[in-house]
Residue frames relative to the residue before (quaternion, step in Angstrom):
aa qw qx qy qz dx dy dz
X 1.0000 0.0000 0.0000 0.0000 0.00 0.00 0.00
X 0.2327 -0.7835 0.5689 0.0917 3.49 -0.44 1.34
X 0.0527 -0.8276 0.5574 0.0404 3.69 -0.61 0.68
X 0.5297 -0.7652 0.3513 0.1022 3.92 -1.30 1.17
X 0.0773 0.8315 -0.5213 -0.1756 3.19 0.53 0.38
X 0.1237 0.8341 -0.5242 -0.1194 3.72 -1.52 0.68
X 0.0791 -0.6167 0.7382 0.2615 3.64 -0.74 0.73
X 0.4034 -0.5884 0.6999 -0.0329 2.73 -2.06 1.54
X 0.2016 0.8111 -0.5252 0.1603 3.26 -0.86 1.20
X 0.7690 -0.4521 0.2124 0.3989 3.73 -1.30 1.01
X 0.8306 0.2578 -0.0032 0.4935 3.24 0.89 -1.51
X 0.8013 0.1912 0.0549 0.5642 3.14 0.93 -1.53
X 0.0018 -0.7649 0.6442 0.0066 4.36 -1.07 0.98
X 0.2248 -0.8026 0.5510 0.0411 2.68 -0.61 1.43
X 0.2992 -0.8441 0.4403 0.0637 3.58 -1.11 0.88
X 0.0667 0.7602 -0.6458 0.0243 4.00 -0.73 0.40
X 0.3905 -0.6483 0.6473 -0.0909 2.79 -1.87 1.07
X 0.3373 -0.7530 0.5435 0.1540 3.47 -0.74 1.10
X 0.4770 -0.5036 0.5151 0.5035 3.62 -1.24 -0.06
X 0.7200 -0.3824 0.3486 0.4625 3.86 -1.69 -0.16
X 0.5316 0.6438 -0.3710 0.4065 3.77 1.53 -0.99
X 0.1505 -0.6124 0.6876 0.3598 3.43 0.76 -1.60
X 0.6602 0.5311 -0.4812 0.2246 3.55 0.10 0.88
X 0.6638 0.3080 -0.0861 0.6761 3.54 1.64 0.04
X 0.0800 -0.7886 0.5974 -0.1213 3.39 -0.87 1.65
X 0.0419 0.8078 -0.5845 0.0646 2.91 -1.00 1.48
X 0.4762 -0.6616 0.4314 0.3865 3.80 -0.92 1.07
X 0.5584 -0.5537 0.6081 0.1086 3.01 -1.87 0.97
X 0.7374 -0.2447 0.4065 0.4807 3.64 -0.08 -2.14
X 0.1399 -0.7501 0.5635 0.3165 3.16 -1.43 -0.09
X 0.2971 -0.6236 0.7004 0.1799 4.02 -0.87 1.28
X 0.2562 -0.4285 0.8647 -0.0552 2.62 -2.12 1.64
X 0.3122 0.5704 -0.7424 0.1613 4.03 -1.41 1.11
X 0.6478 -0.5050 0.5568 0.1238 2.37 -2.20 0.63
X 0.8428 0.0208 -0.0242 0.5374 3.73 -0.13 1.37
X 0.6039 -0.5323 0.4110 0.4278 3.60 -0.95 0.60
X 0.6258 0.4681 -0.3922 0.4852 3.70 0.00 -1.56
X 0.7519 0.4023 -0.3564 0.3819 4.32 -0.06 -0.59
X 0.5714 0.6365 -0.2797 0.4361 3.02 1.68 -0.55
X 0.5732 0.7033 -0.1417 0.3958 3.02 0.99 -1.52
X 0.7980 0.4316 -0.0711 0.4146 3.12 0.79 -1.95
X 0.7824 0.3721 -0.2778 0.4149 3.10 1.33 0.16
X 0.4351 0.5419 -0.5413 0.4732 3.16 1.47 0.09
X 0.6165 0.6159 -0.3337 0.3596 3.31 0.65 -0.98
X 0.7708 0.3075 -0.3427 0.4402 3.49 0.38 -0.67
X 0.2509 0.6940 -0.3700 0.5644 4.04 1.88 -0.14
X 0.7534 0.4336 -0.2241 0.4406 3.48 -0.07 -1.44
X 0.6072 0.4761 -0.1907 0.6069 4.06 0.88 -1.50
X 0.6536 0.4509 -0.4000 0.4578 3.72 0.08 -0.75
X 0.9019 0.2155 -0.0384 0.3723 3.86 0.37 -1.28
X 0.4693 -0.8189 0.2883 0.1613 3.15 2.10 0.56
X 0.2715 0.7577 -0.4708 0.3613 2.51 1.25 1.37
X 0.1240 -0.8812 0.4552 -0.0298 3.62 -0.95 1.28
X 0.6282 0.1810 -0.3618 0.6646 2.92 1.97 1.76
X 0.1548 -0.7705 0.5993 0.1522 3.20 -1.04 1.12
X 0.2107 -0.7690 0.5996 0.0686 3.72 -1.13 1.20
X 0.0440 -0.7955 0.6017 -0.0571 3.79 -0.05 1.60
X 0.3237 -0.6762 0.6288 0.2062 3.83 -0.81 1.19
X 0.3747 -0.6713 0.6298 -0.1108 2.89 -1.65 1.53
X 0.3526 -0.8440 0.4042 -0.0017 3.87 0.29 1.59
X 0.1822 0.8731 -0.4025 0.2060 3.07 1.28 0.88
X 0.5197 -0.6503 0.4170 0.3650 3.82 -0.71 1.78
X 0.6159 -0.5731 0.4981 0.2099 3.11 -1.57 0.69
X 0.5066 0.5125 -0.3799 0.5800 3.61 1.27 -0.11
X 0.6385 -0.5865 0.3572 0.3474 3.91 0.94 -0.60
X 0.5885 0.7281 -0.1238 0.3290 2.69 1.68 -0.80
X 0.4864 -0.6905 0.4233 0.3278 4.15 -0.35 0.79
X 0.0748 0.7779 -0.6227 0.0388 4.33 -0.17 0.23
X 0.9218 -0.1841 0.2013 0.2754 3.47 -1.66 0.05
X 0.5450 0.7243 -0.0410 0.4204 3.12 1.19 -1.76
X 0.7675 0.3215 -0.0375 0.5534 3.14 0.21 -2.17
X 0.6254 0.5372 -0.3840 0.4157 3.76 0.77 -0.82
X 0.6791 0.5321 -0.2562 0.4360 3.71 0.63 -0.91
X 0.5435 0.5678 -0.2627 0.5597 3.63 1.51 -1.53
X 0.7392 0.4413 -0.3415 0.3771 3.70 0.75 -1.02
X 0.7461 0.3412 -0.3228 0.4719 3.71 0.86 -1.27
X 0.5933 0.5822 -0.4696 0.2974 3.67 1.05 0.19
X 0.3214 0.7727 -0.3409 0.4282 3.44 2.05 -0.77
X 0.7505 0.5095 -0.1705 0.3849 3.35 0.55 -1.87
X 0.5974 0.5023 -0.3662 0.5067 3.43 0.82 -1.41
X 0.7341 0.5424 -0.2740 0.3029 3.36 0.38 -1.47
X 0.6947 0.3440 -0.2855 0.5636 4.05 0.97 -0.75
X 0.6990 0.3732 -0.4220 0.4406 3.81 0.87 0.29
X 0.5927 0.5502 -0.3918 0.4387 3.25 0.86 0.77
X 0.7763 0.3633 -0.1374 0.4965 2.92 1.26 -1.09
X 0.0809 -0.9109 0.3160 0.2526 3.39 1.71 -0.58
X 0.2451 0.5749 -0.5810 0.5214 3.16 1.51 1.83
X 0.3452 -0.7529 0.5165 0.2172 3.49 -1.53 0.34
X 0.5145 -0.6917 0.5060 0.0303 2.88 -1.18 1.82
X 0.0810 -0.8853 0.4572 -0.0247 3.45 -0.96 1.08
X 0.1461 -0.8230 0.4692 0.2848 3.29 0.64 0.98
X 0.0509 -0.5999 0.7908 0.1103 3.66 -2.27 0.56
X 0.6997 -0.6021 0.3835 0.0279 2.19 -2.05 0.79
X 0.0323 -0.8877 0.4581 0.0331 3.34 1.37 1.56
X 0.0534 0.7345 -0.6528 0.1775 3.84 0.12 0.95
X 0.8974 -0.0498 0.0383 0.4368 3.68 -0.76 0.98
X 0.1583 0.8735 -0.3887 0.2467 3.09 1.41 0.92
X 0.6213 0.5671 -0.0854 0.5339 3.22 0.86 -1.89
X 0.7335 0.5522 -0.2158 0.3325 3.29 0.64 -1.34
X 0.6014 0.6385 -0.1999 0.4367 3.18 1.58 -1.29
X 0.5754 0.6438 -0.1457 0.4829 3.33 1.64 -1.68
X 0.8069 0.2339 -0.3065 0.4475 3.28 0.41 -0.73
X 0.4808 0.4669 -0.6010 0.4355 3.90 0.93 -0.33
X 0.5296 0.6559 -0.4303 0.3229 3.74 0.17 -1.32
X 0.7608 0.4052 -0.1433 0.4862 3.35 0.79 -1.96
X 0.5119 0.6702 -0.3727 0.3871 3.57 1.11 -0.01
X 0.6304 0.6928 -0.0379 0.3482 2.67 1.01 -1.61
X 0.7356 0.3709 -0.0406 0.5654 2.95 1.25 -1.48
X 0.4263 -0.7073 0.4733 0.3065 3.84 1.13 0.07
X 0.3251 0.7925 -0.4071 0.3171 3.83 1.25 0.97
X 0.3495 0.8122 -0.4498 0.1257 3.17 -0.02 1.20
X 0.6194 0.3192 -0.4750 0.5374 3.99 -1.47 0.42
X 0.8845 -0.3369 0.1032 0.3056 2.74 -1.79 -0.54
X 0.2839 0.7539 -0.4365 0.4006 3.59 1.33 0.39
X 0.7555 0.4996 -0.1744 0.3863 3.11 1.05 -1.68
X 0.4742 0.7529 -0.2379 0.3896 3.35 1.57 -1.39
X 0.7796 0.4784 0.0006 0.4041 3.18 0.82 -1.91
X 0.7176 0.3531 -0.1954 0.5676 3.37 1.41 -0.60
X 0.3626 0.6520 -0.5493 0.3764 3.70 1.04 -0.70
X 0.7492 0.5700 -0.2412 0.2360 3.89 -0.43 -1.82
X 0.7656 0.4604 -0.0989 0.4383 3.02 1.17 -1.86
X 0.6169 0.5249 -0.2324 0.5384 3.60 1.49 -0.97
X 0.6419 0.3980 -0.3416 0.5594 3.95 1.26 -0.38
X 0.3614 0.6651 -0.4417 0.4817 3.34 1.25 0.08
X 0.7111 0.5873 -0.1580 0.3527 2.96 -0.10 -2.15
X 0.7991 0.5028 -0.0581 0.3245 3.28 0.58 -1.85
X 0.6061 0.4464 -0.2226 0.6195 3.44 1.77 -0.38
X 0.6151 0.4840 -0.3324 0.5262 3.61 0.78 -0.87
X 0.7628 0.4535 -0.2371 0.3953 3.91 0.72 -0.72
X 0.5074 0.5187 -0.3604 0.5862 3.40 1.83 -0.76
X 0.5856 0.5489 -0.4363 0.4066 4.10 0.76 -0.62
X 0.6963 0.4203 -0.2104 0.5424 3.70 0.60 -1.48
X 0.6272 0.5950 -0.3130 0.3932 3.45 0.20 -0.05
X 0.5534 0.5528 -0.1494 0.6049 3.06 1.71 -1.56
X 0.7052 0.4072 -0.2955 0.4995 3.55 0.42 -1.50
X 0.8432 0.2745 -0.3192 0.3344 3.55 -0.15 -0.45
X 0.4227 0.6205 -0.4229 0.5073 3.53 1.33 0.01
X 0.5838 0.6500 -0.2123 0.4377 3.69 1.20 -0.78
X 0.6410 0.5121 -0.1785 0.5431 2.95 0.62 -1.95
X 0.6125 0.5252 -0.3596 0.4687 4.11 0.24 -1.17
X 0.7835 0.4629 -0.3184 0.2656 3.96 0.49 -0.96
């Protein structure tokens, strides 16, 4: 069971791929489009390409817990996103995601537009792995 990871974002969506296990997630790309529906249409065809038969969309949720603008848009984009693809879309809880991405990218001495380009795809990565992790921490109980 391949599984999608996406951080959804104004400008830039970063993407990850699971192994076939679903137990290791590793980023793919980040898509730059023009409006949701183009957006859409390409995760979707991403998703069909790598046979993936779950789509894992991170869900900006305020650090207080609380639901805000952000998370509302992440949510009706969720929707757009599982009626196109007509795979179900699972929203996580991408809290300090980005953040994680750039220590990571610290870490690694990544910087300009290298960094730009990887930031998206590595908060990707980082939500889609915090999901598998979850699931199989589950599965163990």
């Amino acid at each position: 069971m391949r599984v999608l990871g996406v951080d959804y974002g104004d400008k830039r969506t970063g993407l990850a791929v699971s192994d076939p296990t679903g137990s290791i997630a590793s980023g793919l790309c980040t898509i730059i489009a023009d409006g949701k529906k183009q957006l859409a249409t390409q995760i979707v065809q991403v998703a069909k390409e790598r046979e993936c038969t779950l789509i894992v969309l991170g869900n900006p949720i305020n650090m207080n817990g609380s639901r805000g603008e952000r998370s509302e848009r992440a949510v009706q984009f969720g929707a757009l996103l599982q009626q196109e693809s007509g795979l179900e879309v699972v929203m996580m809880d991408e809290r300090l995601s980005t953040s994680e991405a750039h220590i990571y990218l610290n870490m690694t001495n990544t910087r300009g537009k290298n960094r730009k380009e990887r930031v998206d795809t590595l908060a990707a990565q980082i939500i889609l792995q915090s999901y598998l992790d979850q699931k199989r921490n589950q599965n163990r109980e």
